[in-house]
C-alpha positions in Angstrom: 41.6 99.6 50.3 41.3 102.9 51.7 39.9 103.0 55.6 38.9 107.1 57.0 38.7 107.4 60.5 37.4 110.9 62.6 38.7 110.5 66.3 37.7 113.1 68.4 41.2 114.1 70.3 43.6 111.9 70.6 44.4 108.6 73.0 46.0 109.6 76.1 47.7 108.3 79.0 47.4 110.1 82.1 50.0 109.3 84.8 50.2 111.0 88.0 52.0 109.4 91.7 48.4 107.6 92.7 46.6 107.1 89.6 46.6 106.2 85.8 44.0 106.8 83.5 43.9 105.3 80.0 41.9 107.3 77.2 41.6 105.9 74.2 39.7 108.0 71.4 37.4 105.8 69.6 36.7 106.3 65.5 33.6 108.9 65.3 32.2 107.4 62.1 31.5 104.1 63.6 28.6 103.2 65.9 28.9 104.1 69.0 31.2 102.2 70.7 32.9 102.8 74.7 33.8 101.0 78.0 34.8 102.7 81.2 36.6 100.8 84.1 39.2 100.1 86.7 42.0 98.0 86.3 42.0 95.4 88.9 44.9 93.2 87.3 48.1 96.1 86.4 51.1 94.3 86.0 49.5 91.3 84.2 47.7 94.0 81.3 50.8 96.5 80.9 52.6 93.0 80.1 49.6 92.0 77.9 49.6 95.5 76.5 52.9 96.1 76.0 53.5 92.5 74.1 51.0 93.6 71.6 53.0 96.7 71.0 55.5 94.7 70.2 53.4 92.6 67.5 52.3 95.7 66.2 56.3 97.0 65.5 57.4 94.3 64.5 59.1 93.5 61.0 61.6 90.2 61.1 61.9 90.3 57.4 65.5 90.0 55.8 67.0 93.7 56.0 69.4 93.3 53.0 73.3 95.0 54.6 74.1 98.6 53.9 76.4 98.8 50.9 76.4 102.7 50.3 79.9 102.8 51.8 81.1 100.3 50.1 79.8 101.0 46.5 81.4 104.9 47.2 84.7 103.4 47.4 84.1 101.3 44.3 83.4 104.1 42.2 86.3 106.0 43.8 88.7 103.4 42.9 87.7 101.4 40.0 88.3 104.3 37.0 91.8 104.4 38.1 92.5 100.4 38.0 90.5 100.0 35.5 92.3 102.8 33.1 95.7 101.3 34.6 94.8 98.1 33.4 94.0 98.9 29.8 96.1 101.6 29.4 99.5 101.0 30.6 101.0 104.3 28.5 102.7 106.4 30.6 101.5 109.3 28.6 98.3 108.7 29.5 98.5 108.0 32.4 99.9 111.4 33.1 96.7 113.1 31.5 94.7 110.7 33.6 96.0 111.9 37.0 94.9 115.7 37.3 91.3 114.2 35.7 91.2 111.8 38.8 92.5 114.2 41.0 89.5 116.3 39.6 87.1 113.4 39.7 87.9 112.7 43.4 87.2 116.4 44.6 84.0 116.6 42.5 82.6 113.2 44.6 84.1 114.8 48.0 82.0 117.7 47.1 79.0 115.6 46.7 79.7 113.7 49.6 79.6 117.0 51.6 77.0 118.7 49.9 74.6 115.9 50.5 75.5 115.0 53.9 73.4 117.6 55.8 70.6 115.7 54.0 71.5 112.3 54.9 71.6 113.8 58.1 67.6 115.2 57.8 66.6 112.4 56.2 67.9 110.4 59.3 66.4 112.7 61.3 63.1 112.9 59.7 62.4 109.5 59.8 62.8 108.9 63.4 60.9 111.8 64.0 57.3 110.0 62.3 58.5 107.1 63.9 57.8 108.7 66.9 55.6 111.5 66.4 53.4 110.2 63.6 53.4 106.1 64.0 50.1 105.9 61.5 53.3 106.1 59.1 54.7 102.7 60.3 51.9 101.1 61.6 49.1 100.5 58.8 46.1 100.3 60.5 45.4 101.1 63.8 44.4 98.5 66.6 41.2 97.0 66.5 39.1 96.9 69.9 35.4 95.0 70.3 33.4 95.6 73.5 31.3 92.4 74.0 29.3 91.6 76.9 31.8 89.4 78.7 35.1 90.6 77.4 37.1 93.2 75.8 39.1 92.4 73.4 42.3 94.4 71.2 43.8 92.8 67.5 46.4 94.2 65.7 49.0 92.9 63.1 52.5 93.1 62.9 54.7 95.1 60.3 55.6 92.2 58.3 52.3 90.7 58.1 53.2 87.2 59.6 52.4 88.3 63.2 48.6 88.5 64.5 47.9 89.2 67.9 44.5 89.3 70.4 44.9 90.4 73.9 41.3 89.4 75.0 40.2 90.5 78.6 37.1 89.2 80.6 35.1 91.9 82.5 36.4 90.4 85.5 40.0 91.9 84.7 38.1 95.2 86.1 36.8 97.1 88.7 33.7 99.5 88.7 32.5 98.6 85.3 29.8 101.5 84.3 27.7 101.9 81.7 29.7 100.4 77.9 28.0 99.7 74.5 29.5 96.8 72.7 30.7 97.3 69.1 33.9 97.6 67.1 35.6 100.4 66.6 39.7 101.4 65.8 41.4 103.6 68.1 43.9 106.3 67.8 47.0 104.9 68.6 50.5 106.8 69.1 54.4 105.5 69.9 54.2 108.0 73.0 51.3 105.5 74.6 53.9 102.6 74.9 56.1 104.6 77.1 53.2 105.6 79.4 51.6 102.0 79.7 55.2 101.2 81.3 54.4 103.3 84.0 51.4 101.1 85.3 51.8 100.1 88.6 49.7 98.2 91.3 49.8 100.3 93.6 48.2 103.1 91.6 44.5 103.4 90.6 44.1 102.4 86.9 41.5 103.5 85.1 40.6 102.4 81.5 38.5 104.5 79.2 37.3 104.0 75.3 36.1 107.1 75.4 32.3 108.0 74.9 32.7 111.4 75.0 33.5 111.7 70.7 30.4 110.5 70.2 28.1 113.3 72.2 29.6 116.0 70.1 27.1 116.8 67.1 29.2 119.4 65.3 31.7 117.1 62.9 33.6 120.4 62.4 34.9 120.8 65.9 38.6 121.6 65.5 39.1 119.0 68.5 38.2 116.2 64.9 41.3 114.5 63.6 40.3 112.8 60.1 42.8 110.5 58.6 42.6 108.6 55.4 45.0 105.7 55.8 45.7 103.7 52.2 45.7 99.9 53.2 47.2 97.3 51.4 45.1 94.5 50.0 47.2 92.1 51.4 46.9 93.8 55.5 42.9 93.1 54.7 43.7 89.3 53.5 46.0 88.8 55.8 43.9 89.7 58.8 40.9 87.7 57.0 42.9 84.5 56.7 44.1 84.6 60.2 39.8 84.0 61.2 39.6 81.2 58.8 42.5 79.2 60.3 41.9 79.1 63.5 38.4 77.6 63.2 40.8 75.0 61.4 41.9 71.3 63.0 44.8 71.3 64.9 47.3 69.4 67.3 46.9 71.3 70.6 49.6 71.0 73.8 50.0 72.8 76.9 53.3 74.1 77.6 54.9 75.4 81.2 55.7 79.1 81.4 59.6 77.8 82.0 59.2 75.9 78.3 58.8 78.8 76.8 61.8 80.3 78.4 63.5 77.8 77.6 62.7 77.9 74.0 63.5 81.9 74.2 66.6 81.3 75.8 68.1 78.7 73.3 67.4 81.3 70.5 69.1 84.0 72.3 72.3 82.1 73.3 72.7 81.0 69.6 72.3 82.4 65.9 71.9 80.3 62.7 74.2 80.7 59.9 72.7 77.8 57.8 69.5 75.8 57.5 67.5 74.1 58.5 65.9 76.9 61.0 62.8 75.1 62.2 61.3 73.5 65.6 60.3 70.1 65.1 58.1 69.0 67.9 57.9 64.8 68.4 54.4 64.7 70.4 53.9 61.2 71.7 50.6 60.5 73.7 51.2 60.1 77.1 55.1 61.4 77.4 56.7 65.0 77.1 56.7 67.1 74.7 60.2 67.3 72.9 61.3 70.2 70.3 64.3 69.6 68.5 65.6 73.0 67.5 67.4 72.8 64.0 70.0 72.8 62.6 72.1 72.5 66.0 69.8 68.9 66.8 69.7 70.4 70.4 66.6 69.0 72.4 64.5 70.3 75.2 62.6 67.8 76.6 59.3 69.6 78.4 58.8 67.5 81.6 56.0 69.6 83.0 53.9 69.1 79.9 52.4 66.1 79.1 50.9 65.7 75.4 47.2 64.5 75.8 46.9 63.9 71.8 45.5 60.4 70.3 48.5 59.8 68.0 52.4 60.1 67.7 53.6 62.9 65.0 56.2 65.4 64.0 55.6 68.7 62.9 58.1 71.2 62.0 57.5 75.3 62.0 59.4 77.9 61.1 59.9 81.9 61.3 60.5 80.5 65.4 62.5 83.6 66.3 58.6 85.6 66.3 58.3 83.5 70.1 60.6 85.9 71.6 57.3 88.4 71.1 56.1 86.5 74.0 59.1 86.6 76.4 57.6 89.5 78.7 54.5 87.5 79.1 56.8 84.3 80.9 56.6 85.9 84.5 52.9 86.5 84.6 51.6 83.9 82.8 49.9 80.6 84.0 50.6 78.4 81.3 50.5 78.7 77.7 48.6 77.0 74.5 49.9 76.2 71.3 48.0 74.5 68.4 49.9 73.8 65.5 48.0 73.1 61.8 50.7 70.9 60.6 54.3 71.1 59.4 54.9 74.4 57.1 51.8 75.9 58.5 50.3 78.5 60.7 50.9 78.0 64.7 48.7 79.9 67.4 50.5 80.6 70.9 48.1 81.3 73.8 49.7 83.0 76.4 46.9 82.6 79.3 47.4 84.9 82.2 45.2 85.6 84.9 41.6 86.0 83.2 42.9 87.4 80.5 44.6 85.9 77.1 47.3 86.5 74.3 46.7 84.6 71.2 49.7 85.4 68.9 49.5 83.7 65.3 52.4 82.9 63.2 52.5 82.6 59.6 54.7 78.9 58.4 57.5 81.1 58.2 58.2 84.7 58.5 58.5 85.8 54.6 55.7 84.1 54.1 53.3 86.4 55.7 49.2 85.2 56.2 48.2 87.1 52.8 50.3 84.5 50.8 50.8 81.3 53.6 47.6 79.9 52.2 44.1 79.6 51.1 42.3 78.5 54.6 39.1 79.9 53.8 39.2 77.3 51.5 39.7 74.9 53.8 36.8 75.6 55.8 33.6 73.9 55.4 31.6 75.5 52.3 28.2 75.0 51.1 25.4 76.8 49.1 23.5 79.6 52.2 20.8 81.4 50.5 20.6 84.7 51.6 17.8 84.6 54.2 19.2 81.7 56.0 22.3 84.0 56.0 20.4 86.7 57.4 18.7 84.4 60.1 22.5 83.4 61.4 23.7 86.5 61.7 20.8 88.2 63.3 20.9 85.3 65.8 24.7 86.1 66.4 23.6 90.0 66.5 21.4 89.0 69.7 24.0 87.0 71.4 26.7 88.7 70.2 29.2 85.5 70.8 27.7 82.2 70.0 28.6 78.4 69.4 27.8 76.4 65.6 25.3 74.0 67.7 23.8 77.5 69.2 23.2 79.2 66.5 21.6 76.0 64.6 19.3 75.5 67.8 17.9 79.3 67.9 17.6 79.5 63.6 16.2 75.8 63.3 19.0 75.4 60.4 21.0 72.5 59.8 24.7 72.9 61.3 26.6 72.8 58.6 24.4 75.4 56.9 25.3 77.1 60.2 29.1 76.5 59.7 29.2 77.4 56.0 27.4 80.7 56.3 29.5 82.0 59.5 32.6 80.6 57.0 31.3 83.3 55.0 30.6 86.3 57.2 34.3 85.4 58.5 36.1 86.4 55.1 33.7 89.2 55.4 34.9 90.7 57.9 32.3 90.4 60.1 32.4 87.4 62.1 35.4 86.1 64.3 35.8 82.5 65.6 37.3 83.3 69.3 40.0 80.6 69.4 39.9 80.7 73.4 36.8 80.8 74.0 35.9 78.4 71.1 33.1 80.5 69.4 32.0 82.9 67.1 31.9 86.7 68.0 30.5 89.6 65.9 33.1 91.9 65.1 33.1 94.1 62.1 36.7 94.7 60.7 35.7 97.6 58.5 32.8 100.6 58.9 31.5 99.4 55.8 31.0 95.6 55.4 31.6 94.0 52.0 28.3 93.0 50.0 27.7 89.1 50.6 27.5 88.7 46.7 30.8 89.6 46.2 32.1 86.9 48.5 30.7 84.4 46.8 34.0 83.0 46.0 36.8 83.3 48.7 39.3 83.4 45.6 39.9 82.9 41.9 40.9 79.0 42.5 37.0 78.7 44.1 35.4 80.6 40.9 37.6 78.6 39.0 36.7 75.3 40.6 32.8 76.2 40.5 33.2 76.4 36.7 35.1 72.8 36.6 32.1 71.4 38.9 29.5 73.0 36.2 31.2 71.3 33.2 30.7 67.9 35.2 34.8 67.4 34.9 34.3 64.8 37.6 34.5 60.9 36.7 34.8 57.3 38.5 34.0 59.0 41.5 34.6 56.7 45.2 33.3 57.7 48.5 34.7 56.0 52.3 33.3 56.5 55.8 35.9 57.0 58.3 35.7 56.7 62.3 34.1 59.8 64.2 32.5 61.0 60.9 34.6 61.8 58.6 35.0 60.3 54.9 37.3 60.1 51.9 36.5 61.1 48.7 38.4 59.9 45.6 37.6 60.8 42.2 39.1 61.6 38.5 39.0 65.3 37.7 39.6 66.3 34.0 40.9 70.1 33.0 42.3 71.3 29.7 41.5 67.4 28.9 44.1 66.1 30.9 43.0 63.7 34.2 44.1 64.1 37.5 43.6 61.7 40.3 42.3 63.4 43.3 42.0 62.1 46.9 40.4 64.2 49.2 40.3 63.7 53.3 37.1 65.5 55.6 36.2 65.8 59.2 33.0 65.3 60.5 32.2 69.0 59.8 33.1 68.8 56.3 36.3 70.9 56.8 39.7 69.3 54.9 41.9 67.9 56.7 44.3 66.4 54.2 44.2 65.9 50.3 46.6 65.0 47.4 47.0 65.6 43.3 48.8 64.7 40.7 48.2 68.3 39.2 51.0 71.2 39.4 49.6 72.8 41.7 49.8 70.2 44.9 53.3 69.0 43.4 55.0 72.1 44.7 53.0 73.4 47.3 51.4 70.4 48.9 48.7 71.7 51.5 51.1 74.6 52.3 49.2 76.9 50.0 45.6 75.2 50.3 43.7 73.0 48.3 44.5 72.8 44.7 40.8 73.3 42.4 40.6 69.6 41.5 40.1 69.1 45.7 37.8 72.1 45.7 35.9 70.7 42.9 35.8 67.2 44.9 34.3 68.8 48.3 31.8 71.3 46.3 30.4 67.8 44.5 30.2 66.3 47.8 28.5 69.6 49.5 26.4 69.3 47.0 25.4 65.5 47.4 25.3 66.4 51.5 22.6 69.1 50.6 20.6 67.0 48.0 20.3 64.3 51.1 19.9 66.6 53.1 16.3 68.2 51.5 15.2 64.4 51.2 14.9 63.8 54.4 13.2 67.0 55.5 
């Protein structure tokens, strides 16, 4: 996907021995879009800030080791063992030497030739790395102006990291006039370096930057177009990180010293064999304990009690990604973690002082959030026609940030209708569930949204299962009520004319909490990849037998 921006000058940071001003040029093309404040909290934003940088650089995947040296001195020694080996006449060994003797200078030759451009080469790409950072960093940050809060995303290099710094209006001082939208923001190395210099004692001042938008002549020099060339999986990724936190999940508090102390085990020691996980053993009532693997040392969390209904373990990985959070442990008041389940996703709230850093983790660092899992699909889905589509979002477009039971009260639509269509506008792009806050917010990821027909499927397993569901592959077909709402489904689901048995667990709003399969798919992947289409085909029957009841009692 390509994305064009137009930024009128570029984001600067103004630092002088009373005052700081932050300018941030906004993206031209998109509406109009600026705030202008004071900073009334410094050191607890350029921490904030300056974590998210960190999100934004950083790539944890395996860095294979340098061999170059190595394979030179291979090829400068293996013709001569090797011809010694197979040739042990002295004869020819004798034409051999001047023909090594030639070979070696040819390769020192080489060597020095092409070191002045090993040398640029170096050179060159620390250079972009500080000069042009659009190189490294694939799209730049995201900010939303909403009525109470401001709010900055970004993703990491690697794609496993996510990160929102979110920040209530009451963060600043001498709020003036702002108009709420999305927009990106032209983002440079240099601007890390000059966020360090925040102090409180210095007047901060905070500008996205209206002043791009008042010029009317697009071919002002002052312009800076780029066309950036976005991976498709940067634009899932970033999509499957809203779906899954609207998702259930175990929540605990945690002490600002637990986190330390989690950061400070990794630091003292380094894995050389697995198991590298964190298994937390959360028992109602008691402290949390994490068991850091494969060392089986414990930390036992006294100052945080888990408030959860039931007794569980649940293992994550890729745990080296919490050290992202380390500069956050002085100024924060707690923190927040909600973990999906063993193998899956993990959100880490960092909650400072009216201002918060959610910081999502993929299961495990190579497996980034474009391949960790299908959670749209896990989401509650139903059939929306497209005006009751357009009611919802309108309604959201007046509030701008909005609960399910809200949005059903001002449309007059059922909740789950509510639920599935804002599923929808999610994997659009369009729609964020604010994980803090605990609702919806409009915020448009790209300047064009993507046509609402086109989404019609989340993924090929979806189309795929709609087709199953038309064929009627579904047989002996059972149905249970559980406690606070929810139900199990159970059926026989036939493909290629083979059966599978298919047990299928929902929540009171229809989203899946657990399922299992005797097809291929669940055998290898469990839940860690999403449903498998005989469970998809299982919850569209049932959304469908939830609608049809639905109509009959209007």
């Amino acid at each position: 996907m390509k994305f064009e921006y137009r930024y009128y000058g570029a984001s600067t940071v103004s630092n002088s021995a009373s005052a700081t001003e932050m300018r941030f040029a906004p993206d031209t093309l998109r509406a109009p879009t600026h705030f202008v404040a004071q900073l009334n909290k410094h050191i607890p934003f350029r921490e904030a800030i300056s974590a998210l940088h960190d999100v934004v650089v950083a790539d944890q995947r395996y860095q294979p080791p340098d061999k170059t040296a190595y394979l030179a001195w291979r090829a400068q020694n293996e013709d001569p063992a090797l011809a010694e080996l197979i040739d042990r006449n002295a004869d020819l060994r004798a034409r051999m030497a001047p023909l090594s003797e030639e070979l070696k200078e040819l390769r020192a030759r080489k060597s020095l030739i092409l070191k002045p451009f090993a040398a640029a080469q170096s050179k060159y790409f620390d250079y972009i790395y500080k000069a042009n950072f659009d190189t490294w960093v694939v799209l730049d940050p995201v900010i939303t102006v909403h009525p109470d809060r401001v709010f900055f995303e970004c993703f990491s290099r690697d794609e496993s990291s996510y990160a929102s710094l979110s920040c209530s209006h009451e963060v600043f001082d001498r709020v003036g006039d702002f108009a709420c939208g999305t927009t990106n923001v032209d983002y440079s190395e240099g601007l890390y370096g000059e966020f360090q210099k925040i102090r409180d004692y210095k007047t901060t001042r905070l500008a996205i930057d209206p002043s791009g938008f008042q010029v009317a002549t697009a071919g002002d020099p002052s312009f800076k177009e780029e066309k950036i060339d976005v991976p498709e999986t940067w634009v899932r990724g970033f999509l499957q990180v809203s779906s899954a936190m609207n998702l259930p999940a175990r929540r605990l508090d945690l002490h600002p010293m637990d986190v330390h102390n989690f950061c400070h085990l990794l630091r003292r020691k380094k894995e050389r064999v697995g198991p590298r996980s964190i298994r937390f053993v959360l028992t109602p009532g008691e402290p949390v304990r994490a068991l850091f693997e494969p060392w089986n040392d414990e930390l036992v969390c006294r100052r945080s009690i888990y408030q959860g209904n039931a007794a569980e373990e649940i293992r994550i990985w890729g745990r080296r990604r919490l050290m992202l959070l380390e500069r956050l442990i002085p100024v924060a008041h707690s923190f927040t973690v909600h973990l999906m389940g063993s193998g899956m996703p993990s959100f880490w709230i960092a909650n400072l002082p009216d201002m918060q850093l959610t910081l999502g983790l993929s299961g495990w660092t190579a497996n980034d959030w474009a391949r960790a899992g299908q959670f749209d699909l896990l989401a509650p889905r139903g059939d929306v026609d497209d005006d009751s589509k357009s009611r919802i979002f309108a309604a959201l477009g007046q509030r701008w940030f909005a609960s399910a039971d809200q949005l059903a009260a001002d449309t007059g639509l059922a909740r789950s209708m509510v639920e599935s269509a804002l599923t929808m506008y999610t994997q659009a792009g369009r729609v964020i569930y604010d994980l803090t806050q605990g609702v919806y917010r409009l915020r448009e990821l790209s300047r064009e949204p993507l046509p609402l027909d086109v989404l019609r499927f989340a993924s090929a397993l979806e189309e795929k299962a709609a087709t199953l569901l038309a064929v009627q592959s579904l047989s002996e077909q059972a149905s249970e009520a559980l406690p606070e709402g929810g139900l199990r489904l159970r059926a026989r689901s036939k493909e290629n004319g083979r059966p599978y048995q298919v047990m299928l667990r929902l929540d009171a709003d229809r989203r899946i909490v657990d399922g299992s399969c005797e097809c291929n798919h669940y055998t290898q992947n469990r839940m860690h990849k999403g449903p498998c289409v005989h469970m998809l085909v299982l919850r569209m029957d049932q959304a469908r037998r939830d609608a049809a009841l639905d109509a009959h009692a209007r």
